[in-house]
TORTORTI-101953 format. One record per residue (C-alpha): x negated, z negated, y negated; residue in three letters. Coordinates in steps of 0.001 Angstrom, whole numbers, padded with zeros to 6 digits, always signed. Layout:
% TORTORTI-101953
XZYALA...
//
This chain:
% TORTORTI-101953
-095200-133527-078112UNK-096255-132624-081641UNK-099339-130861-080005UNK-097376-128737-077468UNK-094939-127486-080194UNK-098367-126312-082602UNK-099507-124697-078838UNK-096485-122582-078571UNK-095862-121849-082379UNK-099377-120415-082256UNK-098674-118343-078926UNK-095777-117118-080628UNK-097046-116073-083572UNK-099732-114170-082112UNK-097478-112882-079210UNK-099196-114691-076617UNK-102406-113669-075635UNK-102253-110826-078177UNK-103164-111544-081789UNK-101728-108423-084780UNK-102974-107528-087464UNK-100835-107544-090807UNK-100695-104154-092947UNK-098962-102621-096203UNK-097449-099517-095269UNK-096395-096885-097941UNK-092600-096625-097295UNK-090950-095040-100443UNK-092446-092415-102473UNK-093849-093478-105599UNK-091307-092436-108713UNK-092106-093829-112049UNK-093430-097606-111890UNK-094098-099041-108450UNK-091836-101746-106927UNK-091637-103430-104092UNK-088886-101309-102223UNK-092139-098435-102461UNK-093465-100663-099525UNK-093307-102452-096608UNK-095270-104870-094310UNK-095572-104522-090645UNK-097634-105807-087669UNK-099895-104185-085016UNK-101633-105540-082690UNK-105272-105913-082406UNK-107331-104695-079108UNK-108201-107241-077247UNK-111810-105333-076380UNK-113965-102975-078227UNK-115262-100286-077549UNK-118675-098763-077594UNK-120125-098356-081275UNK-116495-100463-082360UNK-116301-103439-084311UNK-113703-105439-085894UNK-113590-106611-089232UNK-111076-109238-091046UNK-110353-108887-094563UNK-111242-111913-096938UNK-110650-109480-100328UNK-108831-106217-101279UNK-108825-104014-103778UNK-105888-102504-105897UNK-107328-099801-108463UNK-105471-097551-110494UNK-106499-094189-108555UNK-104206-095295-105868UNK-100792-094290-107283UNK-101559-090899-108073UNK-103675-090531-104725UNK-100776-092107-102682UNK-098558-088848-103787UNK-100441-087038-101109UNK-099712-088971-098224UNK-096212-088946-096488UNK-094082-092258-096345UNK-094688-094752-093476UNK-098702-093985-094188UNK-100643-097086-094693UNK-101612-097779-097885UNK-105077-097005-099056UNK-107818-099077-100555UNK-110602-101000-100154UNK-111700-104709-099083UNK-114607-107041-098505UNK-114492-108265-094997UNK-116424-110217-092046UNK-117304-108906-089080UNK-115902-111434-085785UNK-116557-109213-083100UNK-118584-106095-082371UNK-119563-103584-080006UNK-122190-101918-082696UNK-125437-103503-083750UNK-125405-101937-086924UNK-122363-103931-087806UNK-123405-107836-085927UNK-120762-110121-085953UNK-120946-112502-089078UNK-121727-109357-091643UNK-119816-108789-094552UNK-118720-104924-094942UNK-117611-103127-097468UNK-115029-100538-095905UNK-112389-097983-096978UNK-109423-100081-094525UNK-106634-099795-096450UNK-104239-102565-097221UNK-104673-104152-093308UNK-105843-107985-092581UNK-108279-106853-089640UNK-109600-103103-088665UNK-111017-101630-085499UNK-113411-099462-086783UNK-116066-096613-085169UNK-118189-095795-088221UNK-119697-092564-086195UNK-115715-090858-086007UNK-115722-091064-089337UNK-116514-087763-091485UNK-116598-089738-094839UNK-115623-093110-096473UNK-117941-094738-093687UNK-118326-098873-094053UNK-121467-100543-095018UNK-123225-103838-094845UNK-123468-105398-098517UNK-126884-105800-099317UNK-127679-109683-100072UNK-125447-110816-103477UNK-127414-114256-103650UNK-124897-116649-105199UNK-122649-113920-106472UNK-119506-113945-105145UNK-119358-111414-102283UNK-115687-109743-104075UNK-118296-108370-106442UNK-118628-105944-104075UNK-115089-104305-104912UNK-116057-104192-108499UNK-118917-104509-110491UNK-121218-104347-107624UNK-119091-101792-105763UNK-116985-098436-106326UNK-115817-099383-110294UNK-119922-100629-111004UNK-120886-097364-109781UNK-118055-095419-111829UNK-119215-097020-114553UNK-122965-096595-114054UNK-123383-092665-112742UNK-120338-091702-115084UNK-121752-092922-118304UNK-125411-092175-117680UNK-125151-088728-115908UNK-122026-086868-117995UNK-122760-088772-121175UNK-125976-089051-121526UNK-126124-091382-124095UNK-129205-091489-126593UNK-130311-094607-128232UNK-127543-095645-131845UNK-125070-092951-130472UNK-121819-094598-130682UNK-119853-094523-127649UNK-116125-095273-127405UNK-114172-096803-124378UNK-110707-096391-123471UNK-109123-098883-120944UNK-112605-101116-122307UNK-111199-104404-120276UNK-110366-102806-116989UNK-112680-102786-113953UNK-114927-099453-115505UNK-114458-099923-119075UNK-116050-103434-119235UNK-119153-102209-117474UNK-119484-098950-118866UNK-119521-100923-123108UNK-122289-103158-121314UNK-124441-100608-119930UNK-124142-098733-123058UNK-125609-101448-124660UNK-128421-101882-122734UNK-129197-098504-123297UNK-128851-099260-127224UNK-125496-097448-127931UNK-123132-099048-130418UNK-119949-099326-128321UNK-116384-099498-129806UNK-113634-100825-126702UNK-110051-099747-126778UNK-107890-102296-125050UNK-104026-103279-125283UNK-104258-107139-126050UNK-105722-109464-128472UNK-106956-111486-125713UNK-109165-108544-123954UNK-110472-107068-127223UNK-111761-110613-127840UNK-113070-110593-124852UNK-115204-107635-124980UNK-116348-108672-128821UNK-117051-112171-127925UNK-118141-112462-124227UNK-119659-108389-123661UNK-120659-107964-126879UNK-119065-104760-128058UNK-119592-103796-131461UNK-115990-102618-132203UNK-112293-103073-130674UNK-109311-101786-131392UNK-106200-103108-129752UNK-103934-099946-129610UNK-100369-101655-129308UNK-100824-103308-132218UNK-103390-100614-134510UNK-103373-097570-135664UNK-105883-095985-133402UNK-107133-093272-135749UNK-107721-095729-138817UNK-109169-098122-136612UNK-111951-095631-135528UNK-112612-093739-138313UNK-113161-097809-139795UNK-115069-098553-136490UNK-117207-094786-136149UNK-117918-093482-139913UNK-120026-091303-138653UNK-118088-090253-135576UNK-118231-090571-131912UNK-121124-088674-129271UNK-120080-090024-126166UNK-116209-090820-124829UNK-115133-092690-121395UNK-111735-091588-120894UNK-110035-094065-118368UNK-106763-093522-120187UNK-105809-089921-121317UNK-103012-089194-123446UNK-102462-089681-127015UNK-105404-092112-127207UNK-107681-089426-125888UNK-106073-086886-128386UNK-106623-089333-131192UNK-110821-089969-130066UNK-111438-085906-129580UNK-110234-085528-133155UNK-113268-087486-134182UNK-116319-086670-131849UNK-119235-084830-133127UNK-120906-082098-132866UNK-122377-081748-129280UNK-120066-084704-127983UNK-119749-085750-124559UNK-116530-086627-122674UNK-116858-088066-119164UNK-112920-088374-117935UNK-112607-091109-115134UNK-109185-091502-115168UNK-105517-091002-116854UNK-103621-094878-116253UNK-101778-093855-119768UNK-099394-090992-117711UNK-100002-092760-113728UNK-096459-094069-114086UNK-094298-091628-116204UNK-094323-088181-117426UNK-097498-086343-118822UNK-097527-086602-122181UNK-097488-083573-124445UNK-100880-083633-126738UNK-102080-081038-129437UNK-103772-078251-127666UNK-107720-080067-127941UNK-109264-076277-127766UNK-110178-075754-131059UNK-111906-078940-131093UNK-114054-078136-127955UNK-115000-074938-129982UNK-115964-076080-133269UNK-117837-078937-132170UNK-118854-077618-129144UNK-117664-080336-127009UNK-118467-081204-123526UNK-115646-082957-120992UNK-116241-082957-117459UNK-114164-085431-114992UNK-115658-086563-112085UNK-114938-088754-108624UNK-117663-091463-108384UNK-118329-090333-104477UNK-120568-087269-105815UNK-123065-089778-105799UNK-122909-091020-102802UNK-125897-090683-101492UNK-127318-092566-104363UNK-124702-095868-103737UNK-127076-098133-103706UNK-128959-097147-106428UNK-126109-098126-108876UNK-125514-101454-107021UNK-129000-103013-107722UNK-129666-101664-111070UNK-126333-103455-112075UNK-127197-106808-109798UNK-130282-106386-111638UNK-128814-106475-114541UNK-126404-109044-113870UNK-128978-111462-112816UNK-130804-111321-115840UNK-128178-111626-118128UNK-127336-108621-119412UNK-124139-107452-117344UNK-121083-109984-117080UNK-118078-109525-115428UNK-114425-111378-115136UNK-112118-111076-112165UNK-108434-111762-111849UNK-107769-112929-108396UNK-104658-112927-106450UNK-104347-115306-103646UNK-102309-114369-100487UNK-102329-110958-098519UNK-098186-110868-099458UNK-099106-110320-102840UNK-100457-107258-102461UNK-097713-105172-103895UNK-097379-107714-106917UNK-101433-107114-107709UNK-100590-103777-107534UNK-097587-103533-109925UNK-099582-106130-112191UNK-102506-103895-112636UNK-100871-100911-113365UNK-098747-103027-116416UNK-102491-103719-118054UNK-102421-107256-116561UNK-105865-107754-115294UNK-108518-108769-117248UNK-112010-107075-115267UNK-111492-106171-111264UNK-108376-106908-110156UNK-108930-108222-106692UNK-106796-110188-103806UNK-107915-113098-101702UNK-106719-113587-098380UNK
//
């Protein structure tokens, strides 16, 4: 009896014959912090054949980044949520993609995807190239889209020359961390800005940063002008804001500001800052932002210098993993408040 009920809970659940597919769906504009009435979760089901050049993919890791609040403002409610996620390949119609692969693809917050890379015009999916014994969520961080933030953004707008002194804003987040590593490596002193004791030791004591400064608790422009006597070449803005107002007041001549992000103003208001013009003229500054997909075509470039790195000891990373696809919009909220430590990622 017990084994007939399990039978037709199962046939239920799936609807039968038909098996669905869970998703996040966008259902209240964003206004000020997230919450969980900004979203929604609904089923769909999943074809039971492919076709031609199709495969289908289910989700064993998502990503939640800050880029997708601001980005979602573009989208209209009852749009799926966007991101992306780790998954395995259990059926296919496309040899490219064989069943048993693990892709990396833009999917959005979904549990399985039908997916035709050749109708897509950009954001195609790709098979990871072999981790080893990493863990294969790498791939949504250090050895995916935030790795290779962190590696074209530093090296290519930077430009850092050996005993510059770079300094990081939003230093324990996903980019941050990375970008203070790689600037060691390339022989940088590297000063982290971070907003807990626990991160800044962290990045001092596991990354080996040369300076942190936790800003809810310092006074940012003492603490650098302590950290950087003899000022700052090379900024990575994750942050923007008064933090950013308070580093540009101490760059040098001939600086270099690469702007990756702006977390400080993703949830409220823009704040109002001292014009920085003046500075940019004087010290003839350079600031360029930039969207890590200009370098597409050199993606995998970026992942094995940093696996490379990782595997001989020189890159470390932490993630803070959420188990259960429900959680989704908690990760979410989480990550915006600061609360990750590294790549904040959700398990399945």
């Amino acid at each position: 009896m017990a084994l007939i009920w399990r039978h037709i809970a199962r046939r239920w659940y799936s609807g039968g014959d038909t098996a669905f597919a869970r998703k996040w769906i966008y259902a209240k504009t964003f206004k000020g912090e997230p919450s969980h009435a900004n979203f929604r979760l609904e089923t769909e089901p999943i074809p039971a054949t492919l076709q031609k050049g199709e495969f289908l993919a289910q989700a064993e890791y998502l990503s939640v980044d800050p880029y997708m609040r601001p980005y979602m403002l573009a989208y209209p409610e009852g749009s799926l949520m966007i991101g992306g996620q780790i998954a395995r390949v259990t059926k296919s119609a496309n040899e490219q993609f064989p069943v048993g692969a693990t892709v990396f693809g833009q999917f959005g917050w979904r549990t399985h995807t039908v997916c035709d890379p050749a109708k897509l015009e950009k954001d195609k999916p790709y098979v990871l190239p072999d981790f080893g014994q990493l863990p294969t969520s790498l791939g949504l961080g250090i050895l995916g889209m935030p790795g290779n933030t962190a590696y074209f953004g530093l090296q290519e707008l930077c430009q850092p020359k050996p005993n510059e002194t770079i300094v990081v804003s939003g230093a324990a987040g996903a980019v941050g961390s990375v970008v203070g590593q790689i600037g060691k490596i390339l022989g940088c002193r590297v000063i982290g800005i971070a907003g807990s004791d626990a991160k800044c030791e962290w990045l001092q004591k596991d990354l080996g940063f040369d300076g942190v400064i936790n800003y809810k608790r310092k006074n940012v422009y003492a603490e650098l002008k302590s950290a950087a006597p003899k000022g700052i070449d090379c900024y990575f803005d994750n942050v923007g804001g008064d933090i950013t107002e308070t580093v540009l007041k101490q760059m040098n001549v001939y600086g270099r500001i690469a702007v990756c992000g702006a977390i400080s103003n993703y949830n409220s208001a823009v704040t109002k800052v001292t014009d920085p013009q003046r500075q940019f003229v004087f010290k003839q500054l350079r600031m360029e932002g930039f969207l890590v997909w200009r370098w597409n075509d050199r993606w995998m470039e970026g992942i094995e210098a940093n696996m490379r790195w990782i595997r001989e000891g020189r890159l470390a990373y932490q993630e803070t993993i959420t188990e259960g696809f429900d959680k989704m919009p908690d990760a979410f909220i989480d990550m915006l408040r600061g609360g990750n430590t590294g790549k904040a990622v959700i398990k399945v």
